[in-house]
C-alpha positions as CSV (number, residue, x, y, z in Angstrom):
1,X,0.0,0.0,0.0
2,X,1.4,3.8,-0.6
3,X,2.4,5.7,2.0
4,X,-0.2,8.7,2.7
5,X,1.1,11.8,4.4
6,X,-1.4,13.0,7.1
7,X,-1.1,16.0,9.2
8,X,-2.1,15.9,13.1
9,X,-5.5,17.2,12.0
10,X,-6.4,14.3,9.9
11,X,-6.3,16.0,6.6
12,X,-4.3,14.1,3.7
13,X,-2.1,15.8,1.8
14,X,-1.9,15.1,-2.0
15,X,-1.3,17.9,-3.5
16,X,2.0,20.0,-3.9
17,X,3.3,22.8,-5.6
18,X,6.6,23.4,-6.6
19,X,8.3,26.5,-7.1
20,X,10.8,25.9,-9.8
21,X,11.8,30.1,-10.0
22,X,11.4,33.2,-7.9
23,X,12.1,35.5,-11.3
24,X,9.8,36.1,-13.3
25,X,8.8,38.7,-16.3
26,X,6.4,40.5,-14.9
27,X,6.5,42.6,-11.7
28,X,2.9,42.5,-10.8
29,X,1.8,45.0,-8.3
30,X,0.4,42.2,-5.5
31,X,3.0,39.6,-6.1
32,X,6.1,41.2,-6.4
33,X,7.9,44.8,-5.5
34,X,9.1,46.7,-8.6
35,X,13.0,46.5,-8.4
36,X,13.4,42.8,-6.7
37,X,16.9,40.8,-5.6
38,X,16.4,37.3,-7.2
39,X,18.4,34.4,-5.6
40,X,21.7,33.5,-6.2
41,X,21.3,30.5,-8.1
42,X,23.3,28.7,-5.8
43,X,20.5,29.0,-3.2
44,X,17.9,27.7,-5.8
45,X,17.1,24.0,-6.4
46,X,19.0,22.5,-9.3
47,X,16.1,21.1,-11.5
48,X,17.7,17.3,-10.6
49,X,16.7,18.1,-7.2
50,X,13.2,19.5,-8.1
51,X,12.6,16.2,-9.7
52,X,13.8,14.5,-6.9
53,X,11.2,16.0,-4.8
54,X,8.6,15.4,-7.1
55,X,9.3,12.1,-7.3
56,X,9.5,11.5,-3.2
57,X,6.2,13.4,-2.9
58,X,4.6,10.8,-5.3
59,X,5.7,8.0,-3.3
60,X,4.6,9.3,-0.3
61,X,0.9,9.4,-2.2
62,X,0.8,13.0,-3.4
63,X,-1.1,13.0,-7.3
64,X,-1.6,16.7,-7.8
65,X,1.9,18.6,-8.7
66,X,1.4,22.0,-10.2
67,X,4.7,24.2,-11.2
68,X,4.5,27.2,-10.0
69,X,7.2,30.4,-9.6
70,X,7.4,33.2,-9.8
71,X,7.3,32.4,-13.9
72,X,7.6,28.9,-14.0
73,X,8.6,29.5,-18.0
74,X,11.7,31.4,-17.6
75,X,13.4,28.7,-16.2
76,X,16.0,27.7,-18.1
77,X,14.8,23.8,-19.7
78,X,11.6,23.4,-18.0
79,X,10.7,21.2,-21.0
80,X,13.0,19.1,-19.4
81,X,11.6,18.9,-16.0
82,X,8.1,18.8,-17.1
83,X,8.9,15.5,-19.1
84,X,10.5,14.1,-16.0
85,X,7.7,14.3,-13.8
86,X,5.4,13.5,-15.9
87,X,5.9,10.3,-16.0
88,X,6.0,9.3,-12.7
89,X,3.5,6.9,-11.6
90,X,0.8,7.5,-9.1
91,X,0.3,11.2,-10.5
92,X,-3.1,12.3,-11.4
93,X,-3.2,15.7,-12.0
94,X,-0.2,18.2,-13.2
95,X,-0.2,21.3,-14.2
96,X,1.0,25.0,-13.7
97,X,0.3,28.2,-13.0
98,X,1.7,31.1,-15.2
99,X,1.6,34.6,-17.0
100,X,0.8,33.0,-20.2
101,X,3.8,35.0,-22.0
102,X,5.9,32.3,-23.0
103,X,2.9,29.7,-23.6
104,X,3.4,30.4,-27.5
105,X,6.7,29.3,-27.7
106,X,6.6,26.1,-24.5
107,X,2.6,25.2,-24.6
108,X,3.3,22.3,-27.1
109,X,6.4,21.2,-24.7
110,X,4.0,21.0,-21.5
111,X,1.3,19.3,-23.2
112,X,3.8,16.2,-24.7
113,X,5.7,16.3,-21.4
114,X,2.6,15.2,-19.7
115,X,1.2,18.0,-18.4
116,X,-2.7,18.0,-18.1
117,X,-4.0,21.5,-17.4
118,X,-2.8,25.5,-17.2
119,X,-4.2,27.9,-15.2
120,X,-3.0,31.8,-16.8
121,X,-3.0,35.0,-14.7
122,X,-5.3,37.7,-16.7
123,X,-6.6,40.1,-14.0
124,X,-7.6,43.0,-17.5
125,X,-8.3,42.7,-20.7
126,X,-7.5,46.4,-21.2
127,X,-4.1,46.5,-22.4
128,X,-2.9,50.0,-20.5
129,X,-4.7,48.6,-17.4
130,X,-2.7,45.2,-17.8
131,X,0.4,46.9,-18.0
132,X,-0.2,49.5,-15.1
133,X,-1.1,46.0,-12.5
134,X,2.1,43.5,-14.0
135,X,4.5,47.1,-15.0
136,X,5.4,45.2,-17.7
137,X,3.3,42.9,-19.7
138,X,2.0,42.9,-22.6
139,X,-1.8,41.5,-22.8
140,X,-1.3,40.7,-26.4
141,X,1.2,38.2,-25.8
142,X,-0.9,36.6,-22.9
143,X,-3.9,36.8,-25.2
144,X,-1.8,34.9,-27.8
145,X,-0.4,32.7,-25.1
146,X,-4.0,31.6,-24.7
147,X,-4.4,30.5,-27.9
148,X,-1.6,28.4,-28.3
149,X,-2.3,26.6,-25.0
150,X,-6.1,25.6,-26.4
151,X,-4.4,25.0,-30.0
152,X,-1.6,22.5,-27.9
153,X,-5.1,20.2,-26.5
154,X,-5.0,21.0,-22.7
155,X,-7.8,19.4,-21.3
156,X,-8.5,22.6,-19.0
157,X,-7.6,25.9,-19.2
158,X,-8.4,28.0,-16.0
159,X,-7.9,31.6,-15.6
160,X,-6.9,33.3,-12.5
161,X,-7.8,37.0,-11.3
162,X,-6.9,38.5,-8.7
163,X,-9.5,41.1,-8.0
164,X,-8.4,44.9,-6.7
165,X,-11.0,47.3,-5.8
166,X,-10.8,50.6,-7.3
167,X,-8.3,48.8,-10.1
168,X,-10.2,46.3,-11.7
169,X,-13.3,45.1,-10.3
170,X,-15.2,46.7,-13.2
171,X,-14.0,44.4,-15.3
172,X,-15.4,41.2,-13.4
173,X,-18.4,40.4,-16.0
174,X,-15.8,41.3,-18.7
175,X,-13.4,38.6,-17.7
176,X,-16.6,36.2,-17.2
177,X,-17.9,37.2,-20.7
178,X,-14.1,36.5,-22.1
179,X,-14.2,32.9,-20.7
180,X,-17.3,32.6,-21.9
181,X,-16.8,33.6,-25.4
182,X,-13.1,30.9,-25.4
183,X,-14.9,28.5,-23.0
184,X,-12.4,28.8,-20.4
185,X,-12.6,28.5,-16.6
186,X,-12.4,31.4,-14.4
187,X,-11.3,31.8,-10.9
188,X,-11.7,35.2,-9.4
189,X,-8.7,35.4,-5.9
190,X,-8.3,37.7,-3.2
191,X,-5.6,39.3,-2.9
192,X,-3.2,37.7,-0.1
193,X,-1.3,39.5,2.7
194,X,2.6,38.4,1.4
195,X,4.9,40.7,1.6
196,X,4.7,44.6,2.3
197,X,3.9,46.1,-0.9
198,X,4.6,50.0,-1.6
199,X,2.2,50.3,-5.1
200,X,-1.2,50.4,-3.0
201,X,-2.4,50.1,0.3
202,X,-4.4,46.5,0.9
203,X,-7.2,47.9,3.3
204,X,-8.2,49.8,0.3
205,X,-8.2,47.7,-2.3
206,X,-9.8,44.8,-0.6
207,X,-12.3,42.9,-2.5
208,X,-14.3,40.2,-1.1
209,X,-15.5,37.0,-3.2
210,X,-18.9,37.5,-1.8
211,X,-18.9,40.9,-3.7
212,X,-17.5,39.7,-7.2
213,X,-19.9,37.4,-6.8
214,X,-22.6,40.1,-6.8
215,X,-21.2,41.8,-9.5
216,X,-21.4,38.5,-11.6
217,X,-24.8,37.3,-10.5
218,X,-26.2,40.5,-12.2
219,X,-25.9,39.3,-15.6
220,X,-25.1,35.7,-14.4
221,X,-27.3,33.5,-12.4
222,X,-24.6,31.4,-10.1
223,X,-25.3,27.4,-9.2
224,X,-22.7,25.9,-6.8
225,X,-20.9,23.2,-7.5
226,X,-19.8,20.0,-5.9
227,X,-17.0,20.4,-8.5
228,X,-13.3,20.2,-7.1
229,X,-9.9,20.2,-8.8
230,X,-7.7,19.4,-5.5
231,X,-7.2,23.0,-5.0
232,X,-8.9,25.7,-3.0
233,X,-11.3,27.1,-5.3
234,X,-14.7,26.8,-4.2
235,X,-16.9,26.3,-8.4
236,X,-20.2,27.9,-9.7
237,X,-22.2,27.0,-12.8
238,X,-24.1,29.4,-15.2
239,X,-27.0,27.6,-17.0
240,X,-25.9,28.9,-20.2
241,X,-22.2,28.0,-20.4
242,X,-19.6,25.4,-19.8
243,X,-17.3,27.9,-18.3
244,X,-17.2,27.2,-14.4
245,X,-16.5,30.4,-11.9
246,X,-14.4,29.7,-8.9
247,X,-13.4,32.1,-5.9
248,X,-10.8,31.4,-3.9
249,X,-11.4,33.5,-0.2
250,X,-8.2,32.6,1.9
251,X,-9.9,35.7,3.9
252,X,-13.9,35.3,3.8
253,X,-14.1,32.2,3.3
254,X,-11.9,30.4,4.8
255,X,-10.3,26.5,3.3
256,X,-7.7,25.5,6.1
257,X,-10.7,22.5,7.4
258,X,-10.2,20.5,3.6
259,X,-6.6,21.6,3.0
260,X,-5.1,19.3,1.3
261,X,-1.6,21.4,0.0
262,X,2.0,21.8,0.7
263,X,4.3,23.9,-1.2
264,X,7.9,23.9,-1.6
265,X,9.9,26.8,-2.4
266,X,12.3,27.5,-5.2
267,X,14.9,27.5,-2.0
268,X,13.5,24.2,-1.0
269,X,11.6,25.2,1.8
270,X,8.2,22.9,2.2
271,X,6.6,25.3,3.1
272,X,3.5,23.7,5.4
273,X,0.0,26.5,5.2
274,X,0.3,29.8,2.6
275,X,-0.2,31.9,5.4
276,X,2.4,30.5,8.2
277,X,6.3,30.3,8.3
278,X,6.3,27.1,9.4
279,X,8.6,24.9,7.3
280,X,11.0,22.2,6.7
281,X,14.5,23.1,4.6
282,X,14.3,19.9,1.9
283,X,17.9,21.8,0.6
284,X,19.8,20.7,3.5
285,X,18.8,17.1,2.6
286,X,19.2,16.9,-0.6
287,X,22.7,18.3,-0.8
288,X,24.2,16.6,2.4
289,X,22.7,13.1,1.6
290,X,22.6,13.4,-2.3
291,X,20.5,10.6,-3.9
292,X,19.2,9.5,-0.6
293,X,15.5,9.3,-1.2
294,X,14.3,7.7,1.6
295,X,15.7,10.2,4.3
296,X,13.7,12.8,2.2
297,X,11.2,10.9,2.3
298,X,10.8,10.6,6.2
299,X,12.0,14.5,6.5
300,X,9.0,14.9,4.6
301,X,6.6,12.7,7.1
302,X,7.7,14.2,10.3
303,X,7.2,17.6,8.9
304,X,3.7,17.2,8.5
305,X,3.5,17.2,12.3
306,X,4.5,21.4,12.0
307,X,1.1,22.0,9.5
308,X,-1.0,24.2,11.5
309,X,-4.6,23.7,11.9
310,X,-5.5,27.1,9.8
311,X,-3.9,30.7,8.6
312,X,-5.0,33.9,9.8
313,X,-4.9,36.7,7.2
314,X,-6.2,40.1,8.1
315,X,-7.9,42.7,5.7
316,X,-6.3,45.9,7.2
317,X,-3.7,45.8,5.2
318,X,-1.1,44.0,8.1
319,X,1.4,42.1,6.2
320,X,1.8,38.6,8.5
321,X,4.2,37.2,5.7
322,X,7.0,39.1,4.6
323,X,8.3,37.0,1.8
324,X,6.2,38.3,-1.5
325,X,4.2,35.5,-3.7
326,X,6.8,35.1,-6.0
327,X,9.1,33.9,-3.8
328,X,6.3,31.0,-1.7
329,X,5.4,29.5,-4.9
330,X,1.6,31.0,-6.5
């Protein structure tokens, strides 16, 4: 029988993401600071001992991976990693979460490598807007992006929008209407408390799922779902559409009771709950005992004894984490 890893709350975890990269292309304004100091890259996991992970996690009973970053597709041969896991047995689900830039060039890659489903930032679809919230994307290339992903057979394409009140809550039904119209999922997030950001003050810009929600349920009638994809979005149905809606409310809604997730950080930190600094350094393993995947393996066990029982974010703008988004993993 395969191991199962269960935390001292009785919750299974199997489901991790992985952090292959804190860099990324964008700087957007709730992930990131605008002039950031990346990692050495001797402090960053060698992609040998991402895979390694992966591989130890999948023993131990995980089936979700996702590949997450900062952008998971500037790292150098990700093609290569992708193929790697995907192959190992036991794995269900694997996908990744990314800006959508460099899906036209690596979307055919993922999809050979194995990997089964995308989910693609897209918080406007107004191209000045876009830029003002990532500083330096272009919304034509994510639009693109898109595209290529659907045109490479990905079985789901999800997007992800983290709403900002005052910034771009007026373009909830828009975004709904585009996923509509390409018959893509949509998840609509609330912005998380990580790091102290200088471009706007949190308090302010505070939007609650219950009020995108409202916003959507004026031109869309909302069914909930029973619906799940391992992660923390909770799914609605409109009568007229495949598309499914998802909110994901670490704040008003909270999802620590059914957690199910572990990250692990480009650093190799496994990092135990989102909102808590509780962790185990997987580094220190893998470069002292090199190869030795059984001591991971056990590392791994005992540290689900440190996951905490829920996260407390606050809405008044207090910043409980200090690392930023890009460097826990999205």
């Amino acid at each position: 029988m395969t191991q199962q890893l269960i935390d001292d709350f009785g919750r299974r975890v199997s489901y991790v993401r992985l952090s292959v990269t804190d860099r990324c292309d964008f700087r957007c304004v709730y992930c990131m600071s605008e002039e950031m100091t990346f990692l050495p890259r001797a402090q960053v996991l060698t992609l040998e001992e991402i895979a390694q992970v992966a591989r130890a996690f999948t023993e131990l009973g995980v089936e979700k991976i996702r590949l997450t970053g900062g952008e998971p597709l500037v790292r150098r041969n990700i093609g290569d990693l992708v193929s790697t896991i995907g192959q190992l047995p036991g794995l269900t689900d694997f996908a990744m979460t990314t800006n959508g830039a460099g899906l036209r060039r690596h979307a055919v890659a993922l999809r050979q490598g194995g990997m089964t489903r995308l989910n693609i930032s897209l918080d406007s679809l107004d191209p000045e807007r876009f830029r003002r919230l990532t500083r330096t994307g272009d919304l034509n290339k994510v639009i693109d992006g898109i595209h290529a992903a659907k045109d490479a057979g990905f079985e789901r394409l999800k997007l992800n929008a983290v709403v900002l009140k005052g910034r771009n809550d007026d373009e909830v039904v828009d975004l709904v209407d585009f996923a509509r119209r390409h018959e893509l999922d949509i998840s609509f997030i609330e912005e998380m408390p990580l790091g102290d950001v200088s471009d706007h003050s949190r308090a302010e810009t505070f939007c609650s799922s219950d009020e995108v929600r409202e916003l959507i349920e004026q031109h869309y009638p909302l069914t909930q779902t029973t619906e799940a994809t391992a992660g923390p979005s909770r799914y609605f149905r409109m009568a007229d559409s495949h598309t499914r809606v998802g909110f994901i409310s670490p704040h008003s809604h909270n999802f620590c009771s059914s957690c199910n997730r572990v990250r692990v950080t480009v650093e190799g930190r496994l990092l135990l709950c989102l909102g808590n600094e509780h962790s185990v350094d997987l580094r220190a393993i893998l470069r002292r005992y090199p190869g030795d995947n059984e001591r991971l393996k056990q590392t791994i066990i005992d540290a689900m004894a440190l996951k905490p029982e829920r996260h407390h974010f606050s809405t008044d703008g207090d910043v409980q984490i200090v690392r930023f988004m890009n460097m826990t993993g999205g």
